[in-house]
N, C-alpha and C positions, 0 to 999 in steps of 0.2 A: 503381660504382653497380649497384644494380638493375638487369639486361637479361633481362628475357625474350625469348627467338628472335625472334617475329615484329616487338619493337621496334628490335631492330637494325639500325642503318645500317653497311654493310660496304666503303662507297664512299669511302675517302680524301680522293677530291676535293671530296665533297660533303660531307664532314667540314671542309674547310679553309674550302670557302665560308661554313659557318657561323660559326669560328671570322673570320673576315675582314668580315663581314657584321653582326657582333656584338662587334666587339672589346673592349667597354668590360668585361671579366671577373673574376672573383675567385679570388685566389690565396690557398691555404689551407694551411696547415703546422704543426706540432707545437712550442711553445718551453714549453721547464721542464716537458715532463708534458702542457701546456694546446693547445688549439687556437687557432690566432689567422687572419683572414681579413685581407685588404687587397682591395679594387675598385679598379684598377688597367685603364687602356688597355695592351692588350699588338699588338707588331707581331709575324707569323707568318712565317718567311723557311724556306722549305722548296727543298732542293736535289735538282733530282733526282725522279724517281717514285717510286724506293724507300726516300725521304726520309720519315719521319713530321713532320718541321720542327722547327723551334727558336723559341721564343716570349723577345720582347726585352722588356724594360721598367723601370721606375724605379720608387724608392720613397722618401721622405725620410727621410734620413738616420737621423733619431729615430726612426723608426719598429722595432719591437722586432723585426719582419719580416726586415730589412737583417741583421741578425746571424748570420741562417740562409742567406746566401748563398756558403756555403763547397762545393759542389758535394757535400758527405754528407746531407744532409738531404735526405728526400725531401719534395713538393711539389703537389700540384691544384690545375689550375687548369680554372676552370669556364666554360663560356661558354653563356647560356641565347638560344635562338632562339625563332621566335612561340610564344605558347601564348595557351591560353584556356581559358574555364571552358565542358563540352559537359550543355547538359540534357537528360535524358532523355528532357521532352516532343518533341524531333527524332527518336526512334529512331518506326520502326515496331512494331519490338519493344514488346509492353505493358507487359511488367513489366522493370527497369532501374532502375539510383539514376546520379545526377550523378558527374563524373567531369572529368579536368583533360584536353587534351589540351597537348602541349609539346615540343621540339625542344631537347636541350642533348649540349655536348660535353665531355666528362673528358679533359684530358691531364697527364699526369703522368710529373714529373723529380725533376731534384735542380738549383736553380736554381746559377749560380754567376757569382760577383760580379766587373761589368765594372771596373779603376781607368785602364786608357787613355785619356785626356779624349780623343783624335780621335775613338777609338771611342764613347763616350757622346757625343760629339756630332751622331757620325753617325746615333746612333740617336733624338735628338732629333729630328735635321732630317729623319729618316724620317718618325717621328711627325707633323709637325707640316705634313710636305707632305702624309701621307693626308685630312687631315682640313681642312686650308684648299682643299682640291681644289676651284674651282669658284667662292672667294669672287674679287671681282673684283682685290683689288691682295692677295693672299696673304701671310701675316704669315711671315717669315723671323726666325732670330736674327741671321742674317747682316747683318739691317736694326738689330739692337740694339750697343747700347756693351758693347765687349768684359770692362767691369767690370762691369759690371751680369751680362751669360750667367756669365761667369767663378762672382758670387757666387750667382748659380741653380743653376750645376752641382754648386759646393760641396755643396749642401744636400739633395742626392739620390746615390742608389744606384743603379748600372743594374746590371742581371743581365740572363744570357742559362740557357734551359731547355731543352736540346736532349731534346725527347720522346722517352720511353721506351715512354710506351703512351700511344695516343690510341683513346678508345671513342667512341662516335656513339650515339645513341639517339632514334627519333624515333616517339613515341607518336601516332599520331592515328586511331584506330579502324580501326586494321590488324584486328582482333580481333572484330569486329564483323560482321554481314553487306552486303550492297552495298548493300540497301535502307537499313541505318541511319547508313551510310557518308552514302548522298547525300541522309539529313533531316538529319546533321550540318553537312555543307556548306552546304546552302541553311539552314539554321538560324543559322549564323557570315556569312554574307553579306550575313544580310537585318537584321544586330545594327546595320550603319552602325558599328561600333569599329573602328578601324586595328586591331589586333590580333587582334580575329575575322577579319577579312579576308584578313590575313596569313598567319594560322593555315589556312584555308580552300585557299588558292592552294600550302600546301604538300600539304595531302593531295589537290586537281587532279594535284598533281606525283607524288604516289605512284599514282595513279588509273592516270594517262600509263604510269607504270612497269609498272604490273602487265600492260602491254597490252592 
């Protein structure tokens, strides 16, 4: 992608939380010549500090995706965190035109295709414990008839994408001066949108950073 210096996020960790925070992502790769995308939940299993991670996830079977799962194919995949649209009437600055602010992450491999059923199933029940986290009686397949998972798993592909490059990038009027820094924040604040809000409480967090 596009990174200009001052958009760059250099912090790993706080690359993953995005990616973790955000997982619902889109995988993007080349078939016949053409680009084809899939949105896809991916889990991030990173070993180690000096780990960029490995991103796990599924796809059905039909899917023209699944065919590119031979480890030579390269792959992005994208994961977008808050953003929002910042107007210029926020800046101090007079003259100014609109402008997006937004938080996403690039990581890219060469995906390659799980046929282990423990394994795909493990990665299932990883899945599906991140995400039932909290409801009161958690949905297991462990709870389902083993014909029934059995003809679910048929019909999917898992792959795993052990990261080659993971970029970070996080726009939010780094570029800007402090005065139009903080009418964009109270500008995103005062929207009442979960998403301005969101947006808002990251660049507090970059604010924190700067010291």
């Amino acid at each position: 992608m596009y990174l200009p210096p001052h958009f760059a996020e250099t912090d790993r960790d706080r690359i993953h939380d995005v990616i973790r925070a955000h997982a619902f992502g889109t995988l993007v790769s080349v078939v016949d010549g053409a680009p084809i995308a899939t949105l896809l939940p991916f889990t991030l299993v990173v070993d180690g500090d000096d780990d960029a991670g490995t991103l796990y996830g599924h796809v059905a079977r039909v899917n023209p995706h699944a065919a590119t799962f031979d480890g030579l194919h390269d792959a992005i995949a994208l994961f977008h965190g808050p953003h929002a649209y910042v107007s210029p009437t926020w800046y101090e600055t007079p003259v100014a035109v609109p402008t997006w602010n937004y938080t996403v992450v690039e990581a890219s491999g060469r995906p390659e295709r799980i046929d282990d059923r423990d394994r795909v199933r493990a990665i299932l029940n990883t899945l599906a414990a991140t995400y039932e986290a909290g409801q009161p009686a958690p949905w297991t397949m462990d709870a389902m008839p083993a014909e029934f998972t059995g003809k679910m798993m048929d019909g999917i592909v898992a792959f795993a994408m052990p990261i080659r490059q993971l970029t970070g990038k996080v726009k939010m009027s780094q570029n800007r001066s402090a005065a139009d820094r903080a009418g964009v924040r109270a500008g995103l604040m005062a929207s009442g949108r979960p998403d301005d809000e969101a947006t808002a409480r990251v660049m507090d967090d970059l604010e924190a950073r700067r010291g």
